[in-house]
C-alpha positions in Angstrom: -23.3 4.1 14.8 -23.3 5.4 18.7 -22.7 8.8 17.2 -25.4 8.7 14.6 -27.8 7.1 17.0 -27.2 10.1 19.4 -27.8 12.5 17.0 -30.4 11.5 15.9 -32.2 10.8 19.1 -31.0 13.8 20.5 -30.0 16.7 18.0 -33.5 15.6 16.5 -34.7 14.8 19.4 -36.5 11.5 17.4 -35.9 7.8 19.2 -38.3 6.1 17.4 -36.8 7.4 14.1 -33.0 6.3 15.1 -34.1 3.3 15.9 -35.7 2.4 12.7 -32.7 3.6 10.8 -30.1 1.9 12.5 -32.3 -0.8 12.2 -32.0 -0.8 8.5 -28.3 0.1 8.6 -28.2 -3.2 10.4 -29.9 -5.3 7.9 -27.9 -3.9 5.2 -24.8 -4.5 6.6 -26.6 -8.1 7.6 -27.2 -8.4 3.7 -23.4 -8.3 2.9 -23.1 -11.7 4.3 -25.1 -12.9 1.1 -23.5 -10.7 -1.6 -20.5 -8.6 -0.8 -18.1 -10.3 -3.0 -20.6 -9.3 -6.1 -19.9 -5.4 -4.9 -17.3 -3.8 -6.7 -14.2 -2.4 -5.3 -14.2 1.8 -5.6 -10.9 2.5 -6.9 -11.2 6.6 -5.5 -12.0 5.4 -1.9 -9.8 2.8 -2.1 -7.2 4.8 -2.7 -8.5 7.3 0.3 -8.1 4.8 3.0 -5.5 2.3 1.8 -7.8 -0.8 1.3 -9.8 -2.6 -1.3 -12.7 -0.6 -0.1 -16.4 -1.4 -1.1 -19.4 1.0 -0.5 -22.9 0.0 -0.2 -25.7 3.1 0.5 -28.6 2.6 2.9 -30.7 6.1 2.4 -28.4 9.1 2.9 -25.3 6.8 4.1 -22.6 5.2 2.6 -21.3 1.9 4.4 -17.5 1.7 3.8 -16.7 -2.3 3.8 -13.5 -4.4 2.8 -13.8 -8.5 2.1 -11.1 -10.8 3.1 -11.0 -14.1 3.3 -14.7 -14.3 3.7 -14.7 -11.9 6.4 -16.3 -8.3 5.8 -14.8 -5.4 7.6 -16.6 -2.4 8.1 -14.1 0.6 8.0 -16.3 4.1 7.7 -20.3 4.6 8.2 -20.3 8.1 6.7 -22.8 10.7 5.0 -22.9 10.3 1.1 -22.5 13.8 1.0 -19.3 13.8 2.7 -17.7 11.3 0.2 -15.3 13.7 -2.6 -14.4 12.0 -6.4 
């Protein structure tokens, strides 16, 4: 997220905008503790990085997540675009 946020607030030279998305990257990785046993596990990533990996998008990015025993891991925070089937 450091690495997105400095993009953003660099490259695009737009604080106010990286702030609101991380924001929401935050909530939605907030959300999971609600609902991320209800996500289905993506058999093509999973297979990619050697977990039971879950994605949820927020926007343009895909949040690469794993559940176990009630814990969520967050592995990847990654471009959708950069994601190959």
């Amino acid at each position: 997220m450091d690495k997105l946020r400095f993009a953003i607030v660099f490259k695009f030279r737009a604080p106010l905008t990286a702030k609101h998305y991380l924001k929401g990257i935050n909530d939605t990785i907030q959300s999971l503790k609600a609902g991320a046993d209800s996500i289905r596990v993506d058999h093509v990533l999973s297979a990619q990085y050697g977990f039971d990996i879950k994605r949820i998008n927020y926007k343009e990015m895909a949040i690469l997540f794993s559940v176990e025993d009630d814990i969520v891991y967050i592995h990847r925070i990654m471009p959708q675009s950069m994601i190959i089937y």
